[in-house]
mmCIF file of the N, C-alpha and C atoms, coordinates in Angstrom:
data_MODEL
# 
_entry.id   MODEL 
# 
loop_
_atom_site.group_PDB 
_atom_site.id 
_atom_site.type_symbol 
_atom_site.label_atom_id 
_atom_site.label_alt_id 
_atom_site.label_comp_id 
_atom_site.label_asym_id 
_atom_site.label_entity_id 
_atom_site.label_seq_id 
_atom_site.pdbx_PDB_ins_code 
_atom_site.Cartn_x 
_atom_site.Cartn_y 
_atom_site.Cartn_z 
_atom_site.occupancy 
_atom_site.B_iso_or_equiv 
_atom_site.pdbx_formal_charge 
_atom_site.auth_seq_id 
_atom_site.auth_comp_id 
_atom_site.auth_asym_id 
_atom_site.auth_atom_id 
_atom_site.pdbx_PDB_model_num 
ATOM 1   N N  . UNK A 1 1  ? 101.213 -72.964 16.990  1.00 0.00 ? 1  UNK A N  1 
ATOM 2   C CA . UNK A 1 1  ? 99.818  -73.352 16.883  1.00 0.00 ? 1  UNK A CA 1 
ATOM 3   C C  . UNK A 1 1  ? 99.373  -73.931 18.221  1.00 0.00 ? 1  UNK A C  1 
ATOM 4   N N  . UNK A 1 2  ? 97.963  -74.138 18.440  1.00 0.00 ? 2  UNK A N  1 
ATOM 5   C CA . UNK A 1 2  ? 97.444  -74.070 19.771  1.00 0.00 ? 2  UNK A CA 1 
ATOM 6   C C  . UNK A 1 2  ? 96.065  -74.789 19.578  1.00 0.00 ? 2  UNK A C  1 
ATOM 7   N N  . UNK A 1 3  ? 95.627  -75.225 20.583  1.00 0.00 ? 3  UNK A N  1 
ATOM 8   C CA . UNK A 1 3  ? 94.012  -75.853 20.113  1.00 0.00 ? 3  UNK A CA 1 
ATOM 9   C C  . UNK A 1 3  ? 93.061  -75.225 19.722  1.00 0.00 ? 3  UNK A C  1 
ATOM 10  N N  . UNK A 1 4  ? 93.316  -73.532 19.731  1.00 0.00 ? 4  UNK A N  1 
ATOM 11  C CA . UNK A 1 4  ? 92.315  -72.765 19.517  1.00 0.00 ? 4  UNK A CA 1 
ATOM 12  C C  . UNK A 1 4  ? 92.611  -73.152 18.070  1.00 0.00 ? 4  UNK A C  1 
ATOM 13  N N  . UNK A 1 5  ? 93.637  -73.122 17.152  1.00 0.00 ? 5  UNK A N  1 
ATOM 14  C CA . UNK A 1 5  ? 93.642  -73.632 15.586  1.00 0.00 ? 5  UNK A CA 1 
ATOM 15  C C  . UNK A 1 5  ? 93.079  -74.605 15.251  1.00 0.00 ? 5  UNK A C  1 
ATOM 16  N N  . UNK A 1 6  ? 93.068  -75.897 15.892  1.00 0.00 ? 6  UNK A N  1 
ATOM 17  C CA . UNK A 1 6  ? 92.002  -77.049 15.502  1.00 0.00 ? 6  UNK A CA 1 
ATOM 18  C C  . UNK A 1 6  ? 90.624  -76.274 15.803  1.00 0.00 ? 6  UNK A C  1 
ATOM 19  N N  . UNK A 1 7  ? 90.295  -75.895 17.120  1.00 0.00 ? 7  UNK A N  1 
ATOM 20  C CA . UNK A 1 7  ? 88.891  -75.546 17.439  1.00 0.00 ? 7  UNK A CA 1 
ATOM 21  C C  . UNK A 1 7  ? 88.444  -74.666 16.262  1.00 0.00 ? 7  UNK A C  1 
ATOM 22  N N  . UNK A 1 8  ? 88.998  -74.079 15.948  1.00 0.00 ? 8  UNK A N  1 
ATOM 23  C CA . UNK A 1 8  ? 88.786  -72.876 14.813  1.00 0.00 ? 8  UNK A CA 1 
ATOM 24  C C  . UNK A 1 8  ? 88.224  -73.880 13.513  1.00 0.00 ? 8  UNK A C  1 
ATOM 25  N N  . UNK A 1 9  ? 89.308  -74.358 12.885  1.00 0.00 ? 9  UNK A N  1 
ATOM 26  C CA . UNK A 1 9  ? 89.464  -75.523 11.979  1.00 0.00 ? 9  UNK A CA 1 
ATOM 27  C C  . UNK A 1 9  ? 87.366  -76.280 12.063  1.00 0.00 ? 9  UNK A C  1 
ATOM 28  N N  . UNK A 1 10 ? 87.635  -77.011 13.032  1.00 0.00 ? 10 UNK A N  1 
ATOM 29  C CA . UNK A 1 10 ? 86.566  -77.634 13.248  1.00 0.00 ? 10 UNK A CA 1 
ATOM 30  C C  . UNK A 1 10 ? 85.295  -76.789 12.925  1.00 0.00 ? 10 UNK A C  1 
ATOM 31  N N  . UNK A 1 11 ? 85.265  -75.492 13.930  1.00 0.00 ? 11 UNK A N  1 
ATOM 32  C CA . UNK A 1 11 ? 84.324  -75.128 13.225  1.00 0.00 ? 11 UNK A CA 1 
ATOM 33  C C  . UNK A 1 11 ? 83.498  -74.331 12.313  1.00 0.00 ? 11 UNK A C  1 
ATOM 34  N N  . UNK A 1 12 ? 84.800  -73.733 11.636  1.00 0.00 ? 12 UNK A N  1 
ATOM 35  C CA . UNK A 1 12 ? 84.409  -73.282 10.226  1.00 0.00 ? 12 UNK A CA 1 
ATOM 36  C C  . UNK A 1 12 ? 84.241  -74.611 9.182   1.00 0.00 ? 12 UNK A C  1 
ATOM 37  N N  . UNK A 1 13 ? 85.257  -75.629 9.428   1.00 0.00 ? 13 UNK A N  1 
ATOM 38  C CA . UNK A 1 13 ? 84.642  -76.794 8.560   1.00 0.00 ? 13 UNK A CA 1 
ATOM 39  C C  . UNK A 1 13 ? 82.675  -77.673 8.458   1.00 0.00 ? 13 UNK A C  1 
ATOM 40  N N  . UNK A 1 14 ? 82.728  -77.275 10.118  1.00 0.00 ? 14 UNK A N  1 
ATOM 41  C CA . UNK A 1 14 ? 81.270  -78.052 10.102  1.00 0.00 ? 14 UNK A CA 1 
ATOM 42  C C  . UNK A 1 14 ? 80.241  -76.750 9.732   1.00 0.00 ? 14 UNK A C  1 
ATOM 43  N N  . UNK A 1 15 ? 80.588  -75.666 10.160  1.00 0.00 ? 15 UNK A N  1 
ATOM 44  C CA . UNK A 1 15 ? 79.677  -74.390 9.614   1.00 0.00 ? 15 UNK A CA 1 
ATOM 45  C C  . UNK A 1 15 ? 79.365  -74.467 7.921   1.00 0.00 ? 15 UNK A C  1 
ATOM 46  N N  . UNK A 1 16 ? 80.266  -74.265 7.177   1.00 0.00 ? 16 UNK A N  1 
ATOM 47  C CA . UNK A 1 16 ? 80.318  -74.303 5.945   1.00 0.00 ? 16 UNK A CA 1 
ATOM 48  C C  . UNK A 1 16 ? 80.107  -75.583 5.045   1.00 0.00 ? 16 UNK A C  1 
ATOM 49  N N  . UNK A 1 17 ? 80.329  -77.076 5.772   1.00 0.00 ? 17 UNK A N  1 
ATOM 50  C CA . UNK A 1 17 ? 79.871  -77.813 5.355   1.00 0.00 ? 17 UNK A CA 1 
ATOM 51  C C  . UNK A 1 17 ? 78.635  -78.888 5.632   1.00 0.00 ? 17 UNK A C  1 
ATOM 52  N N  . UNK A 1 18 ? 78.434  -78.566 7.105   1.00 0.00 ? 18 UNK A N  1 
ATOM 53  C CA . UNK A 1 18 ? 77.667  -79.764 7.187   1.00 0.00 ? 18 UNK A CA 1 
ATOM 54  C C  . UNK A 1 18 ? 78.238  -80.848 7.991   1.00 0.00 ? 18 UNK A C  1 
ATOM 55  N N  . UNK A 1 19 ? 79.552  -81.212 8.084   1.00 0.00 ? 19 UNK A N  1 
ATOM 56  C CA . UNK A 1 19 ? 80.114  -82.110 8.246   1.00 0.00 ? 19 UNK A CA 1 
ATOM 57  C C  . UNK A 1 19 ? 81.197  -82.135 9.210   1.00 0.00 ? 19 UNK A C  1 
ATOM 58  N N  . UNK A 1 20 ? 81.129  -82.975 9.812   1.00 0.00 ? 20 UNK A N  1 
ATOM 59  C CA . UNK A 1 20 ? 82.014  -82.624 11.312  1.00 0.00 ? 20 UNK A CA 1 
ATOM 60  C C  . UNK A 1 20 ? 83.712  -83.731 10.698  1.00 0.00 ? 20 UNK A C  1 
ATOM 61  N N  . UNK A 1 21 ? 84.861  -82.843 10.609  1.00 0.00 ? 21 UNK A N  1 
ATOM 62  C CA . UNK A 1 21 ? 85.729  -83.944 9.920   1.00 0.00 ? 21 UNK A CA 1 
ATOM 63  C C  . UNK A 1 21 ? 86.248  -84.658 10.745  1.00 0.00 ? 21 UNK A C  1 
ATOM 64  N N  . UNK A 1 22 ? 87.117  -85.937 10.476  1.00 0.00 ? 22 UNK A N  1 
ATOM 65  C CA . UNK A 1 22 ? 87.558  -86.554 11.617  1.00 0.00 ? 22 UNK A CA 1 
ATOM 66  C C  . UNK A 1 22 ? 88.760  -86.667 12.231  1.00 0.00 ? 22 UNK A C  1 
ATOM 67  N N  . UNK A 1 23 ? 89.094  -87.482 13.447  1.00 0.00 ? 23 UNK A N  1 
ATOM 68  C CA . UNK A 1 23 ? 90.040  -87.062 13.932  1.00 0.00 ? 23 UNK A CA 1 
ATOM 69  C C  . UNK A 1 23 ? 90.977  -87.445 12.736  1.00 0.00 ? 23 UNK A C  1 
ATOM 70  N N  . UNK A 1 24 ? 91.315  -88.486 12.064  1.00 0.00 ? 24 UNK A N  1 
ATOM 71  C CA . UNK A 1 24 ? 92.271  -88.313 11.262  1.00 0.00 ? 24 UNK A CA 1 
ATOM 72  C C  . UNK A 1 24 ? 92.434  -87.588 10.576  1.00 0.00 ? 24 UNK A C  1 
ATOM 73  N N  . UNK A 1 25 ? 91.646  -86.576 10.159  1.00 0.00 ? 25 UNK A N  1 
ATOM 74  C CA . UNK A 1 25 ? 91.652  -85.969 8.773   1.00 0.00 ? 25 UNK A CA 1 
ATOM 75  C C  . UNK A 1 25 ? 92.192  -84.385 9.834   1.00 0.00 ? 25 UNK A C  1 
ATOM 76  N N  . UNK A 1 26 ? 91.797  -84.033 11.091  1.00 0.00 ? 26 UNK A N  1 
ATOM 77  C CA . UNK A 1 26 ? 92.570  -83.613 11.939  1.00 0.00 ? 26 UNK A CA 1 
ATOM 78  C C  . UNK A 1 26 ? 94.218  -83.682 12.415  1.00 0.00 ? 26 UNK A C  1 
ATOM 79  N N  . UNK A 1 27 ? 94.194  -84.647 12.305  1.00 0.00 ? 27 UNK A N  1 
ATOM 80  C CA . UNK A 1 27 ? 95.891  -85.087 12.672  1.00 0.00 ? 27 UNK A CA 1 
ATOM 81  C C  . UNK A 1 27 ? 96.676  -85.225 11.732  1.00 0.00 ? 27 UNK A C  1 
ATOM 82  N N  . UNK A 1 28 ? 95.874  -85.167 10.272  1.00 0.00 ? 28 UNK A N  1 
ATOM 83  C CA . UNK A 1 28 ? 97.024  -84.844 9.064   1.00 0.00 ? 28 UNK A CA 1 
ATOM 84  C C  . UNK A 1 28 ? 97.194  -83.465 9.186   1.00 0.00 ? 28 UNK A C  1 
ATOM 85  N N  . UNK A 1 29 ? 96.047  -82.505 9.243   1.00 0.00 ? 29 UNK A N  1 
ATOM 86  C CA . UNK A 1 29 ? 96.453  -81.429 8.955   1.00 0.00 ? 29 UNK A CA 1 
ATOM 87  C C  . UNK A 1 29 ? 97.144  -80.313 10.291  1.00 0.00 ? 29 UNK A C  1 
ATOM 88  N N  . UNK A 1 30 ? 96.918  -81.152 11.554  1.00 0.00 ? 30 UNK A N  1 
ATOM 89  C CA . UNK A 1 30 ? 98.244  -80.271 12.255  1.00 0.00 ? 30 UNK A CA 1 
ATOM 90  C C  . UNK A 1 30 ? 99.001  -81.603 13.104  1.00 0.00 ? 30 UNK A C  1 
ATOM 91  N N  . UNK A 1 31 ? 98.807  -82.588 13.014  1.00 0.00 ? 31 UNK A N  1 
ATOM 92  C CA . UNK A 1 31 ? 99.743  -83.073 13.977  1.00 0.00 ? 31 UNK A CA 1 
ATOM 93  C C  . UNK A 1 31 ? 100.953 -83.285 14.043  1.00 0.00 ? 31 UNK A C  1 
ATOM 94  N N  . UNK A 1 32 ? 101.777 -82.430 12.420  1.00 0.00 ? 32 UNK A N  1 
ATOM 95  C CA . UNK A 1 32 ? 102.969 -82.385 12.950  1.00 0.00 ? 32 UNK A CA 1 
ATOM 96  C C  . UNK A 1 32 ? 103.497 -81.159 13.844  1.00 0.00 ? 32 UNK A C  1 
ATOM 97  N N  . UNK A 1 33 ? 102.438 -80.402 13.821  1.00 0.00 ? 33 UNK A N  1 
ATOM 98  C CA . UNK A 1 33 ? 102.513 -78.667 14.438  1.00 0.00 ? 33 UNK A CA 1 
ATOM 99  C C  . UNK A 1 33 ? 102.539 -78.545 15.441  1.00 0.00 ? 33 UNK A C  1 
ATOM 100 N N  . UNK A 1 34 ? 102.088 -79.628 16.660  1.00 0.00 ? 34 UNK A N  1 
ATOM 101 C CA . UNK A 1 34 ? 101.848 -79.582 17.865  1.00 0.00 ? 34 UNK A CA 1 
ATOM 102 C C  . UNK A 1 34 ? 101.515 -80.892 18.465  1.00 0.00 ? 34 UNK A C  1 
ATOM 103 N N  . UNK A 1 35 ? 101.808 -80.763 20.000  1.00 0.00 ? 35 UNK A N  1 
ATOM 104 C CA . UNK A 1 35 ? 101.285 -81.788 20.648  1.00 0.00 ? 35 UNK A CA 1 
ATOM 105 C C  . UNK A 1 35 ? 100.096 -82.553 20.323  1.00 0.00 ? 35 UNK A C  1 
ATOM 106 N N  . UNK A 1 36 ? 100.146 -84.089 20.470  1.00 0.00 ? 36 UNK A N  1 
ATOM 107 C CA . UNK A 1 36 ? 98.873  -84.613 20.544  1.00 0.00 ? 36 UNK A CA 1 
ATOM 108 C C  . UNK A 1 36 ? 98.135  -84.487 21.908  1.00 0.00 ? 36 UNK A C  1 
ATOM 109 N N  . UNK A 1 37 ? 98.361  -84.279 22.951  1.00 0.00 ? 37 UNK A N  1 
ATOM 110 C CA . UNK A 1 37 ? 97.381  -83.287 24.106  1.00 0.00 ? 37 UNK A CA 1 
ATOM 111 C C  . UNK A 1 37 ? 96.879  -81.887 23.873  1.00 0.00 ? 37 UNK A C  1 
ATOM 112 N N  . UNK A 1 38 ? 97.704  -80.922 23.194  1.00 0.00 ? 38 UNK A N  1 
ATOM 113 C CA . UNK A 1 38 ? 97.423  -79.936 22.470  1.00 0.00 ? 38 UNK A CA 1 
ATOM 114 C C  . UNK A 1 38 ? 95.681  -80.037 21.130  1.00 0.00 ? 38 UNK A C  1 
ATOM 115 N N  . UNK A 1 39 ? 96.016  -81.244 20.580  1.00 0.00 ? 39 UNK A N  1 
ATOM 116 C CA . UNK A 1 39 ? 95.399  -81.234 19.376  1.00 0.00 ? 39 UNK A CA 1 
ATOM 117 C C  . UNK A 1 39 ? 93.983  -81.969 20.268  1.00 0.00 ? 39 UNK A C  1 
ATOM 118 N N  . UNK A 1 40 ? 94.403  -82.732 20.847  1.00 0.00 ? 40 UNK A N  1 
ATOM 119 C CA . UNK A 1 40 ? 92.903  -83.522 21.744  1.00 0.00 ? 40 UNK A CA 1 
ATOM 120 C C  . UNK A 1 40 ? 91.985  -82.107 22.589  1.00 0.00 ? 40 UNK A C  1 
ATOM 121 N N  . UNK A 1 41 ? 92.901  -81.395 23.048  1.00 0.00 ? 41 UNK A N  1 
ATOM 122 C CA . UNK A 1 41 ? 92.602  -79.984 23.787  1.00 0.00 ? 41 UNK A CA 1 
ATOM 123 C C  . UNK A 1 41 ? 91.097  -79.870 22.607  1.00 0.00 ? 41 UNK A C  1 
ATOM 124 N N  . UNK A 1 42 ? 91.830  -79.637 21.516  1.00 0.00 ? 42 UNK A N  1 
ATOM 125 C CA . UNK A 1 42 ? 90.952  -78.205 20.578  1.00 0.00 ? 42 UNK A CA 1 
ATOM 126 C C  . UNK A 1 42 ? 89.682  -79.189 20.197  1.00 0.00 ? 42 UNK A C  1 
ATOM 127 N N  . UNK A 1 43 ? 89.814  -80.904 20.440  1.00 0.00 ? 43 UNK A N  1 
ATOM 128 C CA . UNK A 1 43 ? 89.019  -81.177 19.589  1.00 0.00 ? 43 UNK A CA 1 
ATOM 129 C C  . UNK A 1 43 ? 87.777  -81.596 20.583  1.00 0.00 ? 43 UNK A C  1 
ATOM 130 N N  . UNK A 1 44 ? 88.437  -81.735 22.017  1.00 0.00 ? 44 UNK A N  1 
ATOM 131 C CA . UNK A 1 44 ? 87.232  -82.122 22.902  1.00 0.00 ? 44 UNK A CA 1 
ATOM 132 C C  . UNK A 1 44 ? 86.649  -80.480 23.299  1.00 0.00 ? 44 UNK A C  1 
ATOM 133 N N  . UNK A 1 45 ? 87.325  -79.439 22.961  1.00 0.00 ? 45 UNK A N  1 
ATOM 134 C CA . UNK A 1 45 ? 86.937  -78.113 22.830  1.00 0.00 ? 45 UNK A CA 1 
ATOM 135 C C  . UNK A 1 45 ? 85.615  -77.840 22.124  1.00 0.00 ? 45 UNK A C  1 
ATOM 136 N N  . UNK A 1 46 ? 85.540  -78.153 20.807  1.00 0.00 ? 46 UNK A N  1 
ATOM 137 C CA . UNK A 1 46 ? 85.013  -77.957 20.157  1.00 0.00 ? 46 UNK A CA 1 
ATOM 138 C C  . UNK A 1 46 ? 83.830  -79.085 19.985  1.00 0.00 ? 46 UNK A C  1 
ATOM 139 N N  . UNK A 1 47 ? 83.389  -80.345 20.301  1.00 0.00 ? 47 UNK A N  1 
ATOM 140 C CA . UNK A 1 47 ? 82.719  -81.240 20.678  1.00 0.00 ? 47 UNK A CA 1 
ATOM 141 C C  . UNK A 1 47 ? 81.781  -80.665 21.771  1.00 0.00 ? 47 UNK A C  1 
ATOM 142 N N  . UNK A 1 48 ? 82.538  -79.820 22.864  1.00 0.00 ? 48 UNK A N  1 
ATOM 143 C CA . UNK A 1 48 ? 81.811  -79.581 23.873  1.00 0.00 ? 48 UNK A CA 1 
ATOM 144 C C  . UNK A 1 48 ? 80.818  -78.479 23.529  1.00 0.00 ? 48 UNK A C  1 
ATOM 145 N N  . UNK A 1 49 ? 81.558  -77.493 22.585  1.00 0.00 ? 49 UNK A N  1 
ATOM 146 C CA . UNK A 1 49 ? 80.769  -76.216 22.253  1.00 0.00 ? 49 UNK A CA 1 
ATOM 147 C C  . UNK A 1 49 ? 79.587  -76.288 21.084  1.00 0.00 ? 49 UNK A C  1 
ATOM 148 N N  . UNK A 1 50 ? 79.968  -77.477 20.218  1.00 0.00 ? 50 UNK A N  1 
ATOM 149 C CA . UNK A 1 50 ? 79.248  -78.081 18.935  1.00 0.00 ? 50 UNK A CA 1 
ATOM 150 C C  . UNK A 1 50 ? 78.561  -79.314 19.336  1.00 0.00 ? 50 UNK A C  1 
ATOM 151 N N  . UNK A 1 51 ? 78.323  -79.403 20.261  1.00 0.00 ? 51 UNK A N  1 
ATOM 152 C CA . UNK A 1 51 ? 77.753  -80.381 20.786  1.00 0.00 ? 51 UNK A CA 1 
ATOM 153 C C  . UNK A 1 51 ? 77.301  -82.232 19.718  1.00 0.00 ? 51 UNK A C  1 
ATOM 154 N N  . UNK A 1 52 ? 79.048  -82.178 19.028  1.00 0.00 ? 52 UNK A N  1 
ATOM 155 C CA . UNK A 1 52 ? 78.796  -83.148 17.956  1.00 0.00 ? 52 UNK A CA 1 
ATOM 156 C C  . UNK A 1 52 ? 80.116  -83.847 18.688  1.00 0.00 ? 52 UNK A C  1 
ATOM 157 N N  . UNK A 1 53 ? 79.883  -84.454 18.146  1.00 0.00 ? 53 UNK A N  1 
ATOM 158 C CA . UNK A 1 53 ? 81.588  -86.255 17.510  1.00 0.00 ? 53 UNK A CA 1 
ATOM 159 C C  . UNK A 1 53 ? 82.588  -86.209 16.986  1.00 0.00 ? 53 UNK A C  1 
ATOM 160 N N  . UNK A 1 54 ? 83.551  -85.998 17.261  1.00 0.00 ? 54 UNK A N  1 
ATOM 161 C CA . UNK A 1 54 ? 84.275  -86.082 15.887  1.00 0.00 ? 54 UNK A CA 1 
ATOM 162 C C  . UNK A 1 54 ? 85.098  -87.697 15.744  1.00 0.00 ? 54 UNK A C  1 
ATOM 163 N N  . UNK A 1 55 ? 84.430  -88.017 14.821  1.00 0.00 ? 55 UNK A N  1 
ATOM 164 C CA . UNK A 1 55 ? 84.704  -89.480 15.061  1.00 0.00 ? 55 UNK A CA 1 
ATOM 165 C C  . UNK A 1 55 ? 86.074  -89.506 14.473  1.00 0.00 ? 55 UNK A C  1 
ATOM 166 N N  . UNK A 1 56 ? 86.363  -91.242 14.773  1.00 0.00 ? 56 UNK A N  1 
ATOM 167 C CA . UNK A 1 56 ? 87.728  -91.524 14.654  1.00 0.00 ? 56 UNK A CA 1 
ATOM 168 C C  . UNK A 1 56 ? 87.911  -91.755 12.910  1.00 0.00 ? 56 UNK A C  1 
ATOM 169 N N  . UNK A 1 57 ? 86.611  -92.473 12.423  1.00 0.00 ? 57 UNK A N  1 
ATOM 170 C CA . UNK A 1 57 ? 86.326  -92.968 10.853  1.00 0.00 ? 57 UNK A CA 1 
ATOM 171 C C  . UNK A 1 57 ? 85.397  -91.987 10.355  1.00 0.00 ? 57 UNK A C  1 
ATOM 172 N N  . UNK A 1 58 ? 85.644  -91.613 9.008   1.00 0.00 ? 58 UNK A N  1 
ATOM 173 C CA . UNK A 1 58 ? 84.937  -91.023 8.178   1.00 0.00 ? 58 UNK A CA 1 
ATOM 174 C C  . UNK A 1 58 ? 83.544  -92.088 8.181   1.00 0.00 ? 58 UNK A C  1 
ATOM 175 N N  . UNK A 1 59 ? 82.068  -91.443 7.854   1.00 0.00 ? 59 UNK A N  1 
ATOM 176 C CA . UNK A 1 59 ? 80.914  -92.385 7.461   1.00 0.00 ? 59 UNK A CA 1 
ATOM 177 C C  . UNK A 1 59 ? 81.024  -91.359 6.057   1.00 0.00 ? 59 UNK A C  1 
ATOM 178 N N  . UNK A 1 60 ? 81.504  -91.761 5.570   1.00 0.00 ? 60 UNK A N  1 
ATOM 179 C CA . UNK A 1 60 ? 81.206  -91.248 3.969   1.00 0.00 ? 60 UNK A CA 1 
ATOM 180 C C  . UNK A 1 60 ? 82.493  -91.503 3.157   1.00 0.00 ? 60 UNK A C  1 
ATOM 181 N N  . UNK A 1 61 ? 82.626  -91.794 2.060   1.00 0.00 ? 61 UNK A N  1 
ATOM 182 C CA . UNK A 1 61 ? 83.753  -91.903 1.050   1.00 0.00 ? 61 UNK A CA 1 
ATOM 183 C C  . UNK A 1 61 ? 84.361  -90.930 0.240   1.00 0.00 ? 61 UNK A C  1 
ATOM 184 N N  . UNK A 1 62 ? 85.130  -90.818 -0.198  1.00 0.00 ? 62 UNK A N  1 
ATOM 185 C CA . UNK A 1 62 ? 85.883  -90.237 -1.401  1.00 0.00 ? 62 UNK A CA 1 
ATOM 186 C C  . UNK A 1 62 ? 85.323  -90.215 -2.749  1.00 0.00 ? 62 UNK A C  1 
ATOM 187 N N  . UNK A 1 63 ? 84.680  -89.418 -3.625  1.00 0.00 ? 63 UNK A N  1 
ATOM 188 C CA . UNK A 1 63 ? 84.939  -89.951 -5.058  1.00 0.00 ? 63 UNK A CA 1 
ATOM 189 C C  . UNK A 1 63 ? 86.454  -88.393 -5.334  1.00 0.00 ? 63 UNK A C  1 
ATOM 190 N N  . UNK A 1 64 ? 86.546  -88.860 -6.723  1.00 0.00 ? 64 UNK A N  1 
ATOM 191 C CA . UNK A 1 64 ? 87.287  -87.990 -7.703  1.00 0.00 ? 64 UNK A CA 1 
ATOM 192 C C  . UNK A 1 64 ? 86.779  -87.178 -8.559  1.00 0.00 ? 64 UNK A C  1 
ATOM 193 N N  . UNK A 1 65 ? 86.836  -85.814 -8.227  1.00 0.00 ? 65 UNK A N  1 
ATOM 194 C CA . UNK A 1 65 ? 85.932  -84.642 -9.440  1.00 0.00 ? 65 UNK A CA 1 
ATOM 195 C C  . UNK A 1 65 ? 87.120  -84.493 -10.098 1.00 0.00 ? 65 UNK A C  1 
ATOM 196 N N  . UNK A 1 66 ? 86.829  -85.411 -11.350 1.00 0.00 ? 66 UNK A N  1 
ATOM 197 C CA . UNK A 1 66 ? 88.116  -84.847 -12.517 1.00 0.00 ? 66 UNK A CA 1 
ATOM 198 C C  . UNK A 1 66 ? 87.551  -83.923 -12.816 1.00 0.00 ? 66 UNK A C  1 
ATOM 199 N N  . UNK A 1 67 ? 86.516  -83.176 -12.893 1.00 0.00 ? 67 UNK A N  1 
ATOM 200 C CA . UNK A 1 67 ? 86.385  -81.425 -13.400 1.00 0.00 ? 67 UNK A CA 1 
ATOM 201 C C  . UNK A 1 67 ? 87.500  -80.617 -13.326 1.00 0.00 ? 67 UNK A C  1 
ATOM 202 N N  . UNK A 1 68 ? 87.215  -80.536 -11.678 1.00 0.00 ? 68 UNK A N  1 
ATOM 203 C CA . UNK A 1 68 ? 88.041  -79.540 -10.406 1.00 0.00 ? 68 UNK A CA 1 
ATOM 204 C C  . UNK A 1 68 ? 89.289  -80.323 -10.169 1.00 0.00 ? 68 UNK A C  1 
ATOM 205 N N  . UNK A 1 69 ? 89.390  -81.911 -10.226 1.00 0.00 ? 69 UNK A N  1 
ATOM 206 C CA . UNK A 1 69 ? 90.903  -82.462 -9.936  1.00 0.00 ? 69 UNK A CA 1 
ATOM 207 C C  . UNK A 1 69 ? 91.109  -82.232 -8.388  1.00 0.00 ? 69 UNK A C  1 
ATOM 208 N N  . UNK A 1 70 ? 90.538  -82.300 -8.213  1.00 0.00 ? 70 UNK A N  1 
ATOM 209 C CA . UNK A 1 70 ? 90.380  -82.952 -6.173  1.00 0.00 ? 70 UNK A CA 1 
ATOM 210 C C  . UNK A 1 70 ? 89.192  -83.470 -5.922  1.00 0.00 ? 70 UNK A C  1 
ATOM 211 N N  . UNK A 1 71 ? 89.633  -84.607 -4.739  1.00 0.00 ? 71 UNK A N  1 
ATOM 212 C CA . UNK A 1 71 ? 88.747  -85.344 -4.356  1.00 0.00 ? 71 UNK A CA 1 
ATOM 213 C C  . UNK A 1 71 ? 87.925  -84.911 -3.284  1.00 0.00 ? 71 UNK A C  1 
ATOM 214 N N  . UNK A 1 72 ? 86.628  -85.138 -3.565  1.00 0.00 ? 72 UNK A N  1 
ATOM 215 C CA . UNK A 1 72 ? 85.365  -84.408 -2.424  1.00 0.00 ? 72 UNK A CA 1 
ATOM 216 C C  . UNK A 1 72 ? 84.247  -85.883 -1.588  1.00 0.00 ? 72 UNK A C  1 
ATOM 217 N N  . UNK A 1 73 ? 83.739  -85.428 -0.642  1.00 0.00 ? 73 UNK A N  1 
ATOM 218 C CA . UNK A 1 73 ? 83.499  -86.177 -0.242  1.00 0.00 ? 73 UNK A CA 1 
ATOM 219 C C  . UNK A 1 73 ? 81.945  -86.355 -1.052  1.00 0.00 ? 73 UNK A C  1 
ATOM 220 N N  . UNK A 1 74 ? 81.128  -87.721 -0.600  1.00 0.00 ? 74 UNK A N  1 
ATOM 221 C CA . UNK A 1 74 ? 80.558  -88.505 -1.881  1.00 0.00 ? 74 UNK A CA 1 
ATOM 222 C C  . UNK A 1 74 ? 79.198  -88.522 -0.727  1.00 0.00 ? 74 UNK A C  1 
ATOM 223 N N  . UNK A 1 75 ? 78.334  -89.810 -1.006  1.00 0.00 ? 75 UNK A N  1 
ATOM 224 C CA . UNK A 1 75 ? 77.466  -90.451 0.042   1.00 0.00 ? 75 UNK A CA 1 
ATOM 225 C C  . UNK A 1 75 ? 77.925  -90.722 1.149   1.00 0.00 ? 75 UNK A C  1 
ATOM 226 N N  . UNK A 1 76 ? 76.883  -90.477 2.373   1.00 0.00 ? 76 UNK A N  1 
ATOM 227 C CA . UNK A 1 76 ? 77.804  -91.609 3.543   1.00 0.00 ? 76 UNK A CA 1 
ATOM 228 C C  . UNK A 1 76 ? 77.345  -92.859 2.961   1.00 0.00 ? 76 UNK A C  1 
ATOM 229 N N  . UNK A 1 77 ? 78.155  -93.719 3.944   1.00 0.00 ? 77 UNK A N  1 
ATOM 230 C CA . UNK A 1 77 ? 78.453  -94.998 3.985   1.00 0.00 ? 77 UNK A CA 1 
ATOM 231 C C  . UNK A 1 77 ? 76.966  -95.527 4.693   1.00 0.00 ? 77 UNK A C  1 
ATOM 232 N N  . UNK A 1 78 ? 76.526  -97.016 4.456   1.00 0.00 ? 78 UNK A N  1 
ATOM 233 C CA . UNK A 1 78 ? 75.553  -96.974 5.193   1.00 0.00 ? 78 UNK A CA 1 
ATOM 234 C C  . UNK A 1 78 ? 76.215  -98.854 5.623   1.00 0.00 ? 78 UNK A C  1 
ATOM 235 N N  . UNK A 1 79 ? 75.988  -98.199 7.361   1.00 0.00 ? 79 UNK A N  1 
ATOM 236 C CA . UNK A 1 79 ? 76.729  -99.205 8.038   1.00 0.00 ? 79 UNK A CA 1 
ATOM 237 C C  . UNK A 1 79 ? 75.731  -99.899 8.740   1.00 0.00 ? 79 UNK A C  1 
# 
């Protein structure tokens, strides 16, 4: 894996949702796969081309859809 996989990642996530995810929620899903210079690569990659943030903290919470039985994201947070 390579930064083009985060860059990718990033932005089919913000295309389809709206929502730019964050770096943590980034570094669960590859940082055991690759370098953390690797993973910073794809994400200041994609910042530059999406001309967004990817922040370090979520502004929005978790609830629980017992419907579906995974958790989705809710309101943002208002800070």
């Amino acid at each position: 894996m390579n930064r083009w996989h985060v860059y990718t990642h990033l932005k089919q996530t913000f295309m389809y949702s709206g929502q730019v995810p964050t770096r943590y929620e980034v570094t669960e899903k590859f940082g055991n796969e690759m370098s953390k210079e690797e993973l910073e690569e794809g994400i200041l990659e994609f910042e530059m081309m999406a001309n967004v943030t990817v922040k370090s903290t979520p502004d929005y919470k978790w609830t629980l859809d017992l419907k579906n039985k995974h958790y989705r994201r809710a309101e943002k947070l208002r800070i």
